[in-house]
C-alpha positions as CSV (number, residue, x, y, z in Angstrom):
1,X,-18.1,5.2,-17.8
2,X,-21.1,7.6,-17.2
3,X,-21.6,8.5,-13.2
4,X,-24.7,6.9,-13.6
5,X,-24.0,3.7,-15.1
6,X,-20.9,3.6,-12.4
7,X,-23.5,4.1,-9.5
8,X,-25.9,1.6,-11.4
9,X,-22.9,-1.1,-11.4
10,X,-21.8,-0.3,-7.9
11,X,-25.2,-0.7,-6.2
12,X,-25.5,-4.0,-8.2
13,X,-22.3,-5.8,-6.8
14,X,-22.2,-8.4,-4.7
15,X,-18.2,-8.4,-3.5
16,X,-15.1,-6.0,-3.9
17,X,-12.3,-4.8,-1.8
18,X,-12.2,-2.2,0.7
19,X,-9.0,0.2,1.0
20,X,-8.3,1.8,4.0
21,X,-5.6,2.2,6.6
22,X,-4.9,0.7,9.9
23,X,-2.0,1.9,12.0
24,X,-0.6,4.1,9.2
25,X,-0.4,1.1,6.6
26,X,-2.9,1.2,3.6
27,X,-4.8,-2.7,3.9
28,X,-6.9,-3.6,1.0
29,X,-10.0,-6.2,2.2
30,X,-12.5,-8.6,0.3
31,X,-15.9,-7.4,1.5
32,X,-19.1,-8.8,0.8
33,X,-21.8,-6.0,-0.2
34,X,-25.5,-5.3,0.4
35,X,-27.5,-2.9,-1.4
36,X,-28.9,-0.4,1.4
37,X,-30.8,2.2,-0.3
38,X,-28.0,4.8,-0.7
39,X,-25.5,3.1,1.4
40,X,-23.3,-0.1,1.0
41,X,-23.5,-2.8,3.7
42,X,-19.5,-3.9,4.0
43,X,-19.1,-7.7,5.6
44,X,-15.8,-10.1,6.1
45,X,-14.6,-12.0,8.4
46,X,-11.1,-12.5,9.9
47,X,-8.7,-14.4,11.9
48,X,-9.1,-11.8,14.8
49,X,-12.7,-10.3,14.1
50,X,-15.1,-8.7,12.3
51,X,-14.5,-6.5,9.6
52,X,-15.3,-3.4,12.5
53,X,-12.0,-4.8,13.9
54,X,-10.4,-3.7,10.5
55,X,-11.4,0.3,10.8
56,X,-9.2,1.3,14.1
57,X,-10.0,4.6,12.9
58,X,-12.9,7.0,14.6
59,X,-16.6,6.7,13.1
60,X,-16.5,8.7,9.3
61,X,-13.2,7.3,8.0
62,X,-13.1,8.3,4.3
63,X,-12.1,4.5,2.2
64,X,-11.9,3.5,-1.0
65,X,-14.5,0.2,-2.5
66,X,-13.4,-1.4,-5.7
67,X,-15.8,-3.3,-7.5
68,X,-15.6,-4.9,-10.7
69,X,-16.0,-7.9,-13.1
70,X,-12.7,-8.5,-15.2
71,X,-14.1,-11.7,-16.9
72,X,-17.3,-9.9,-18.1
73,X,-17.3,-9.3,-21.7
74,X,-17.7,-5.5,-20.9
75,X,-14.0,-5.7,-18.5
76,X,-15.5,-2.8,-16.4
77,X,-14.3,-1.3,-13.2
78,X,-15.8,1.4,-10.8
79,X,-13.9,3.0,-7.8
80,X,-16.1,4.8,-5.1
81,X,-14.7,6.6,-2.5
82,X,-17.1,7.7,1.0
83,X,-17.3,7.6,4.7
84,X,-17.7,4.5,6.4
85,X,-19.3,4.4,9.5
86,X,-20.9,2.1,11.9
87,X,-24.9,1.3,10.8
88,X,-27.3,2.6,13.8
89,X,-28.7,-1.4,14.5
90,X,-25.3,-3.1,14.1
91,X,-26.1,-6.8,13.6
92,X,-24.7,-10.4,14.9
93,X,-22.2,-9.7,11.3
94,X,-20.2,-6.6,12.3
95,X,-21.3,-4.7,9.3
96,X,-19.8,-1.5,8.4
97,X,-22.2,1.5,6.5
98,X,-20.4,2.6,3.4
99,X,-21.7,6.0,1.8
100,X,-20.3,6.3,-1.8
101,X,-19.2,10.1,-2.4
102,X,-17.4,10.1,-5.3
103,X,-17.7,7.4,-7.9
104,X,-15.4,6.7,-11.1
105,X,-15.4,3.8,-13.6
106,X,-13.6,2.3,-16.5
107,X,-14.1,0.0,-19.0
108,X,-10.5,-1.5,-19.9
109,X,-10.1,-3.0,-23.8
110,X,-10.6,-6.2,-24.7
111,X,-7.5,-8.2,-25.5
């Protein structure tokens, strides 16, 4: 897929899963995702916390979002990977700031 049609489709999704790790160990997360101008919103809720819970790591950890729609007739997938960082008004959700760097996408065949 084109860089701009991967952006276009990555800006437009409402979940996907973050990758990151915590303690060493790579953890892969459903998020929930708001369109923020440039930036990604990241939400989800856990057993112990808020997603800001998940990150562990110091402000500017470089992840991995994964967004995609296998049942569309179009089977596409875009990977973005960026800093995440915590937004400047945190609200009541625990929201993570996601800045997409660099952006990849594939459509796979259909069966």
């Amino acid at each position: 897929m084109a860089s701009d049609e991967c952006r276009m489709q990555l800006a437009e999704a409402r979940s996907g899963y973050l990758a990151t790790t915590r303690r060493a160990l790579p953890v892969i997360v459903p998020v929930v995702l708001e369109n923020d101008g440039t930036d990604l919103l990241l939400r989800a809720r856990f057993a112990n916390g808020s997603i800001t819970a998940l990150s562990g790591g110091p402000p500017g950890d470089v992840v991995a979002l994964a967004v995609g729609d296998p049942s569309d007739e179009q089977r596409w997938f875009v990977v973005a990977q960026g800093v995440l960082r915590t937004p400047a008004a945190l609200d009541a959700s625990g929201a993570l700031q996601f800045t997409p760097e660099l952006v990849t996408g594939w459509r796979l065949p259909t069966p």
